[in-house]
Short mmCIF file of the C-alpha atoms (twelve columns), coordinates in Angstrom:
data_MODEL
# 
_entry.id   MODEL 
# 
loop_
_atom_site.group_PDB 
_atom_site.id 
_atom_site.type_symbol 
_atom_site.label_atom_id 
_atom_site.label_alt_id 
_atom_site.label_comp_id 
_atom_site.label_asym_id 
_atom_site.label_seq_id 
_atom_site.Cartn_x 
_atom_site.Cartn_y 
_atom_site.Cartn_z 
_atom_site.pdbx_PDB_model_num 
ATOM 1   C CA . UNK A 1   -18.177 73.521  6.299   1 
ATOM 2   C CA . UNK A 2   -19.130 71.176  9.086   1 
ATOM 3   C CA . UNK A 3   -23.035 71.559  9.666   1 
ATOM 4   C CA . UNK A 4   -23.344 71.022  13.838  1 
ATOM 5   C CA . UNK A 5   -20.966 69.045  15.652  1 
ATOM 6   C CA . UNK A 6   -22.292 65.401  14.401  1 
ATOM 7   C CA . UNK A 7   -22.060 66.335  10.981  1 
ATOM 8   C CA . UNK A 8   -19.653 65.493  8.506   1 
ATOM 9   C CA . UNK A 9   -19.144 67.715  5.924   1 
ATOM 10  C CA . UNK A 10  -19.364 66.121  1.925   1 
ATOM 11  C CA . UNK A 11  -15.381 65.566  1.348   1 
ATOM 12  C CA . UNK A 12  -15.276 63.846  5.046   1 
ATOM 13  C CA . UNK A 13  -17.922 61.661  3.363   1 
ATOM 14  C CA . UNK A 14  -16.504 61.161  -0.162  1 
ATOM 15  C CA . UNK A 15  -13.417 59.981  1.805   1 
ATOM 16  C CA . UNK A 16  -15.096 57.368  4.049   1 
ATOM 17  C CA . UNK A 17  -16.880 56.393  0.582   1 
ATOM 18  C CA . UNK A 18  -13.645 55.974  -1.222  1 
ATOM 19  C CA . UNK A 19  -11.717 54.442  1.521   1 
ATOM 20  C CA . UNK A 20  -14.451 52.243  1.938   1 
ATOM 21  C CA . UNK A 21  -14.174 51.224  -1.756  1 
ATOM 22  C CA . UNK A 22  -10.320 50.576  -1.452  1 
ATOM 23  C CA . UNK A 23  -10.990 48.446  1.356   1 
ATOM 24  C CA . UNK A 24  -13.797 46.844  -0.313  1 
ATOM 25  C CA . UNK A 25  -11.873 45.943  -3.699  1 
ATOM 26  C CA . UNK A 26  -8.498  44.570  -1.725  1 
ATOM 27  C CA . UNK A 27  -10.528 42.489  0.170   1 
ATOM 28  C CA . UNK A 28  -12.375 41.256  -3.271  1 
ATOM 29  C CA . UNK A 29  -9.016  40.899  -5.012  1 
ATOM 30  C CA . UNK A 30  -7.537  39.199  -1.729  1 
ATOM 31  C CA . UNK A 31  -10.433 36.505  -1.837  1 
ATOM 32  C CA . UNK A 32  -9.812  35.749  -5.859  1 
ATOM 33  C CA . UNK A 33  -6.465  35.471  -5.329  1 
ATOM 34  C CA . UNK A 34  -6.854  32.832  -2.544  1 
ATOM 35  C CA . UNK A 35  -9.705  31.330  -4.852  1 
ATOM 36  C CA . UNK A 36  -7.278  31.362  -7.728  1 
ATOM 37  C CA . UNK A 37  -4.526  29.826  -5.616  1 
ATOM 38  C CA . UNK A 38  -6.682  27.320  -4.453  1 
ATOM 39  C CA . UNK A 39  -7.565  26.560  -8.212  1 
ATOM 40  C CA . UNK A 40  -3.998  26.104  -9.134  1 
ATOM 41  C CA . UNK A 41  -3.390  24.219  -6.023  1 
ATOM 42  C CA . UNK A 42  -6.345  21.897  -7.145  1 
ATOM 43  C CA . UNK A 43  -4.679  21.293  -10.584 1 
ATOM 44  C CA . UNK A 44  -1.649  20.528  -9.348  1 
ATOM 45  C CA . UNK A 45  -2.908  17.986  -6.735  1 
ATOM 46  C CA . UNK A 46  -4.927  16.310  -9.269  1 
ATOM 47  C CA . UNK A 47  -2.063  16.184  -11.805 1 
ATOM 48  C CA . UNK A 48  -0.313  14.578  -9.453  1 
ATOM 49  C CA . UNK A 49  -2.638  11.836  -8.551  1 
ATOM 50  C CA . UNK A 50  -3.061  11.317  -11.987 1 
ATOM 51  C CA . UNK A 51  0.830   10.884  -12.833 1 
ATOM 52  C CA . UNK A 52  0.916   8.909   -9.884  1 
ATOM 53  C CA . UNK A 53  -2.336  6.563   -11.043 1 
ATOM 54  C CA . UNK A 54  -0.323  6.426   -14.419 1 
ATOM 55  C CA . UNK A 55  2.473   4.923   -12.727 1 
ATOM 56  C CA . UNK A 56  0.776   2.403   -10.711 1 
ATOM 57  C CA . UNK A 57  -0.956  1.186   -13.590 1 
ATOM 58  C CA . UNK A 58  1.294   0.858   -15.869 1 
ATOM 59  C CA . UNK A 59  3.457   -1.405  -12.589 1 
ATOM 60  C CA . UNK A 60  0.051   -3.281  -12.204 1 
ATOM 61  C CA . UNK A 61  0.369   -4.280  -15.708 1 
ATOM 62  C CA . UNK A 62  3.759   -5.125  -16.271 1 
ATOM 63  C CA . UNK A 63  3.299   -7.629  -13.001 1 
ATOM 64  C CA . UNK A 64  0.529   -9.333  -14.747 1 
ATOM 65  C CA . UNK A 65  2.835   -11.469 -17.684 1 
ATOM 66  C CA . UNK A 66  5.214   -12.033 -14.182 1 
ATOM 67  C CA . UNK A 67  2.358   -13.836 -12.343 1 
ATOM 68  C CA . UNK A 68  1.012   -15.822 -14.813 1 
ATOM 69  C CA . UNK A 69  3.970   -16.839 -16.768 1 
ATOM 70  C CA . UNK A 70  5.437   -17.759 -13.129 1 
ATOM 71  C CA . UNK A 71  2.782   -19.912 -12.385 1 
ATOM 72  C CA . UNK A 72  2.288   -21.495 -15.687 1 
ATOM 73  C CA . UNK A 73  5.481   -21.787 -16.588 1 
ATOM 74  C CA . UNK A 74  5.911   -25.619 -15.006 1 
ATOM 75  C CA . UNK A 75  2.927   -26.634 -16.887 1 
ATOM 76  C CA . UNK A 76  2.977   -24.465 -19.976 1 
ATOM 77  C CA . UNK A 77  7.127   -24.440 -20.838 1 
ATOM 78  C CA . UNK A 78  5.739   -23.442 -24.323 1 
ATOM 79  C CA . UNK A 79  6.161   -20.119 -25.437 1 
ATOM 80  C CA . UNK A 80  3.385   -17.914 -27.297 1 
ATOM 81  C CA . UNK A 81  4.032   -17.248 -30.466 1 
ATOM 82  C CA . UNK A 82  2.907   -13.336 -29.853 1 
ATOM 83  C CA . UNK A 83  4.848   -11.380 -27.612 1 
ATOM 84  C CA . UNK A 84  3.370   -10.523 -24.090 1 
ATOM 85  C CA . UNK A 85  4.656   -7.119  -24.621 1 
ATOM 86  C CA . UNK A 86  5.440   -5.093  -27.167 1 
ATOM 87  C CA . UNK A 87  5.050   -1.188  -28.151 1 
ATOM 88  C CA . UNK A 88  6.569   1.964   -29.533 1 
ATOM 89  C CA . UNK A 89  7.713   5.372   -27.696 1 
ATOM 90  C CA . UNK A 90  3.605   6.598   -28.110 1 
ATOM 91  C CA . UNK A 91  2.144   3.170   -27.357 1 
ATOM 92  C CA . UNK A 92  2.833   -0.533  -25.131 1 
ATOM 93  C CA . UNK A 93  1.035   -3.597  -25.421 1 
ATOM 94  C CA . UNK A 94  0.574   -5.985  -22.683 1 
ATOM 95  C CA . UNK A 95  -1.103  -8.938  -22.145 1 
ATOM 96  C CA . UNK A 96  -1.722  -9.027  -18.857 1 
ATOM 97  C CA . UNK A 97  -4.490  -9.745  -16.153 1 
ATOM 98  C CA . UNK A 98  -4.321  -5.971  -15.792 1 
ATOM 99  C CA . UNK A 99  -4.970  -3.903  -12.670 1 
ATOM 100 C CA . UNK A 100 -6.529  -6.329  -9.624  1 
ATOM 101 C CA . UNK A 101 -9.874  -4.389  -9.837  1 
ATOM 102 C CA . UNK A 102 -10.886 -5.747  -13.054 1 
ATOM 103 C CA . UNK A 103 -11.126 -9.130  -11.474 1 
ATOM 104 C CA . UNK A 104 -10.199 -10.499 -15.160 1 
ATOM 105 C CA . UNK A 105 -9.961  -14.688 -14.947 1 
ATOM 106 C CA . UNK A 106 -7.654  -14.889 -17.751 1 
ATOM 107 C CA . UNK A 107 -4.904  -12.504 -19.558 1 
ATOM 108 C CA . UNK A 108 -5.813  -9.865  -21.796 1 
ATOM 109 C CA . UNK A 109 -4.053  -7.856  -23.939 1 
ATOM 110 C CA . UNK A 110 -4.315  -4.137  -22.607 1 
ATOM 111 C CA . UNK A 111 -2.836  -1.098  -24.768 1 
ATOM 112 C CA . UNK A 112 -1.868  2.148   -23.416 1 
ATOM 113 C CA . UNK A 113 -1.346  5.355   -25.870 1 
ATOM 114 C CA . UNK A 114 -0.478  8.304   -26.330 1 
ATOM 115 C CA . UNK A 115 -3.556  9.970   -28.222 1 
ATOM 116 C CA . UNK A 116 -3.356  13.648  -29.613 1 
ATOM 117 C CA . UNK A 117 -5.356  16.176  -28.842 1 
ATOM 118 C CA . UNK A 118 -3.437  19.264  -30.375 1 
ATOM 119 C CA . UNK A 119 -0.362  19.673  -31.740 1 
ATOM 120 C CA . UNK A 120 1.534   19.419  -28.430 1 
ATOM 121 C CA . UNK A 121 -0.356  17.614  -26.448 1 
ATOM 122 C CA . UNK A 122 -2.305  14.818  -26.102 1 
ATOM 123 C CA . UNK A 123 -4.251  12.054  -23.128 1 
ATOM 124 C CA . UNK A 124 -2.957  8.571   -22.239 1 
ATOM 125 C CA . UNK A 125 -5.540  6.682   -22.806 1 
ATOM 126 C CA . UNK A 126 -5.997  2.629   -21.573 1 
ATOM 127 C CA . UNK A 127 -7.819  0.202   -23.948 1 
ATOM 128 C CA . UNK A 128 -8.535  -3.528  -23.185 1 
ATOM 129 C CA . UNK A 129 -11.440 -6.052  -24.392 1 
ATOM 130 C CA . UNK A 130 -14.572 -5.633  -22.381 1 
ATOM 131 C CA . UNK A 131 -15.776 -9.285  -21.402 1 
ATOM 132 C CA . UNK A 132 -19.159 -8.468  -22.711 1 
ATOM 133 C CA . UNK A 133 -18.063 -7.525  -26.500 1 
ATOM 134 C CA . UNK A 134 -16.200 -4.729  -27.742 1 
ATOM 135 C CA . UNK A 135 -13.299 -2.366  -26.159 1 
ATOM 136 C CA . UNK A 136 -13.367 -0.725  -22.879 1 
ATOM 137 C CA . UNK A 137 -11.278 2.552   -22.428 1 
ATOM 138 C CA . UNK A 138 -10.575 4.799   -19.707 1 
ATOM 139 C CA . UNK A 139 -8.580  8.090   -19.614 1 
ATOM 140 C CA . UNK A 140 -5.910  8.098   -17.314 1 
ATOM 141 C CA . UNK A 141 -4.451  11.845  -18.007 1 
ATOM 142 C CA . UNK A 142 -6.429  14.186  -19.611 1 
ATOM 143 C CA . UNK A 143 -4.009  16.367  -20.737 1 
ATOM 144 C CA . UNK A 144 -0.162  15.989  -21.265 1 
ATOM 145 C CA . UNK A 145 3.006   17.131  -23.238 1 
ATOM 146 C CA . UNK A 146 6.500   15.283  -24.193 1 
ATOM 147 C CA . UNK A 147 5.250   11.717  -23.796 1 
ATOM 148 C CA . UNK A 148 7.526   9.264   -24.369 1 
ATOM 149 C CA . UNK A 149 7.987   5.102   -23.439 1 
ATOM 150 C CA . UNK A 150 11.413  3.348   -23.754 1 
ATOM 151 C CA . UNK A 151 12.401  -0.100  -23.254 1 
ATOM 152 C CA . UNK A 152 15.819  -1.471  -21.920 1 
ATOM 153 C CA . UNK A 153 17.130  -4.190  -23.264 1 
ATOM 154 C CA . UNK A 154 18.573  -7.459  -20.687 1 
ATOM 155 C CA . UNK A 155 21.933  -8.123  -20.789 1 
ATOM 156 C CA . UNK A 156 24.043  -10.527 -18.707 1 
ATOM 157 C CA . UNK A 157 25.294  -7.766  -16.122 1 
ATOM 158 C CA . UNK A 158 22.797  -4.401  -16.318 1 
ATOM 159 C CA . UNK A 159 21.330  -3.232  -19.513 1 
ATOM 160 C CA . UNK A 160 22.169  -4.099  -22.715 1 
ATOM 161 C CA . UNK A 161 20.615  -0.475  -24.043 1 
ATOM 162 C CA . UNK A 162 17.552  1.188   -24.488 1 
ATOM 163 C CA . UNK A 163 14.912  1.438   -27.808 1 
ATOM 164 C CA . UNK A 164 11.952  3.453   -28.421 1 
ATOM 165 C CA . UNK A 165 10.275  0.107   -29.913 1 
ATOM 166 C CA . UNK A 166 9.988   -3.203  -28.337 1 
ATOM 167 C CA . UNK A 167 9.006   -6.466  -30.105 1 
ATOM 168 C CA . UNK A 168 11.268  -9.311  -29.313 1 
ATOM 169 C CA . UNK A 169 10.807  -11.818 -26.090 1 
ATOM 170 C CA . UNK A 170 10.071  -10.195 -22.983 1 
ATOM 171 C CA . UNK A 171 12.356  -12.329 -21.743 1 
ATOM 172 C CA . UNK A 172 15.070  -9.797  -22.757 1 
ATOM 173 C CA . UNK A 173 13.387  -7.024  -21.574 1 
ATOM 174 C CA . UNK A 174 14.817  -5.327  -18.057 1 
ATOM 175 C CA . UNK A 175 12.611  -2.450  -17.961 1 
ATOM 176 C CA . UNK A 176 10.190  0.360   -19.627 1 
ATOM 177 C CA . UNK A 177 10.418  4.117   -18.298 1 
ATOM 178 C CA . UNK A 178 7.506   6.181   -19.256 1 
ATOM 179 C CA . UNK A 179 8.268   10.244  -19.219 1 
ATOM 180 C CA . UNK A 180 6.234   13.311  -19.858 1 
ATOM 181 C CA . UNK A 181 5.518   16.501  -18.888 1 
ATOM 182 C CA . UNK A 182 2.242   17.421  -17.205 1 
ATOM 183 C CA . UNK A 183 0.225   20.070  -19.534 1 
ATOM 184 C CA . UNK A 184 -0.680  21.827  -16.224 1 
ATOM 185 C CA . UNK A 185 2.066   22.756  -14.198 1 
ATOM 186 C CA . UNK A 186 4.845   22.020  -17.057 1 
ATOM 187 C CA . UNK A 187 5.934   19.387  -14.534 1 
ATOM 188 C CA . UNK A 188 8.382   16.581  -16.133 1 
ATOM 189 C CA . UNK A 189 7.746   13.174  -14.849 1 
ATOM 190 C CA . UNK A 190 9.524   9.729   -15.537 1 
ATOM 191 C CA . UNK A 191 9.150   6.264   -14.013 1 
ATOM 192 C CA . UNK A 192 11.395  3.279   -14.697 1 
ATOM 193 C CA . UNK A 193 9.676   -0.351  -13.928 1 
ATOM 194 C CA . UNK A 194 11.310  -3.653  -13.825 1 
ATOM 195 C CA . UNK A 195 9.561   -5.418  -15.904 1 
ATOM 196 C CA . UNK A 196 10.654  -8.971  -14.133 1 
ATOM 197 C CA . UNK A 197 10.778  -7.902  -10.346 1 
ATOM 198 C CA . UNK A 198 9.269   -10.839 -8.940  1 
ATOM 199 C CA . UNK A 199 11.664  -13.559 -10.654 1 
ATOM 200 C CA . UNK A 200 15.180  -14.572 -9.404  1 
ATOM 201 C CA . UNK A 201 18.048  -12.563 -10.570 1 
ATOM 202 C CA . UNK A 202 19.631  -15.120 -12.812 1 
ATOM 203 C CA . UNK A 203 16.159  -15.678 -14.479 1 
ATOM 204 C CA . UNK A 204 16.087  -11.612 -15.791 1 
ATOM 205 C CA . UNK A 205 19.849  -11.627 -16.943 1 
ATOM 206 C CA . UNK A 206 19.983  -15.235 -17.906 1 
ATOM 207 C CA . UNK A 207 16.623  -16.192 -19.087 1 
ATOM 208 C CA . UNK A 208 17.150  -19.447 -20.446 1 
ATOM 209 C CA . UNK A 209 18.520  -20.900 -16.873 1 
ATOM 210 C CA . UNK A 210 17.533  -24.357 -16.060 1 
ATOM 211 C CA . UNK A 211 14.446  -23.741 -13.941 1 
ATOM 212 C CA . UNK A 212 13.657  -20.472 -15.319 1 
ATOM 213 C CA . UNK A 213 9.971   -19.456 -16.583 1 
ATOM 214 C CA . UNK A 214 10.445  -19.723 -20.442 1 
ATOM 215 C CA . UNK A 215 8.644   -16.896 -21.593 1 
ATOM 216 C CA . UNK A 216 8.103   -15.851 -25.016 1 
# 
């Protein structure tokens, strides 16, 4: 029964108590859902920076051989006796001045792989000699699935065809396309890079042109 007419009698009360409680845990489970959501959102943007970094890098690299065989070539005509890139579908090799940032004076041969972490996934890491002694590294994804590097193969008009390993003269070599599938979001990605943009046509299809950089 009511006690007076400002009273509230104990169920009025349990009510208030219990709706207050409802209220109470939507609100917490509206704010960890918008936390979560924010967490996954987070992932996702970093992922893709990190795909995107990938990417760049790998173009930075493959540009490297292009400007200094370009502007050597006149001097240099002779040809290296190691290839200025090579790899497998886990791994590519390129000498190269690398990415502008380094402020390297001279090429150096910079390896990215596939390294595994369990046994579906892995991190792409980038190794190249530090100037002071030894071997720098940096991760570039932390975590990834499906990796996978392919080279196409030059041929007089388009591509001859494309091989998960890569040894010969770069001069044959039209392109590499890197592929994988982000660990978290399950996102596949896949990039294919010219590997010699900034030379004339006839040079990539028809590499031993008269007036052509002569690369190994």
């Amino acid at each position: 029964m009511r006690q007076g007419s400002a009273g509230f009698t104990l169920l009025e009360v349990l009510i208030a108590l219990m709706i207050s409680a409802m209220a109470l845990a939507a609100l917490t489970h509206l704010v960890q859902d918008a936390a979560g959501l924010d967490a996954r959102l987070s992932v996702r943007a970093r992922s893709a920076d990190e795909t995107q970094a990938l990417f760049a890098l790998l173009e930075d690299l493959l540009l490297g051989p292009e400007r200094e065989m370009t502007l050597k070539a006149a001097a240099q005509p002779a040809a290296s006796p190691e290839s200025s890139v090579s790899g497998t579908d886990r791994a590519i090799r390129i000498v190269s001045r690398g990415p502008r940032i380094l402020g390297l004076m001279r090429p150096a041969p910079f390896r990215l792989a596939f390294e595994p972490t369990e046994a579906d996934r892995g991190r792409i890491v980038l190794r190249w000699p530090s100037p002071a002694g030894g071997t720098d590294r940096e991760t570039v994804m932390a975590d990834v699935r499906s990796f996978r590097i392919r080279y196409a193969e030059a041929a007089q008009i388009g591509i001859r065809s494309w091989h998960d390993h890569w040894s010969g003269s770069v001069a044959g070599l039209a392109m590499v396309e890197i592929s994988l599938v982000d660990a978290a979001t399950g996102h596949r990605q896949s990039r294919t890079i010219p590997v010699a943009s900034t030379l004339p046509q006839i040079c990539v299809l028809q590499p031993l042109t008269s007036g052509c950089p002569q690369w190994n």
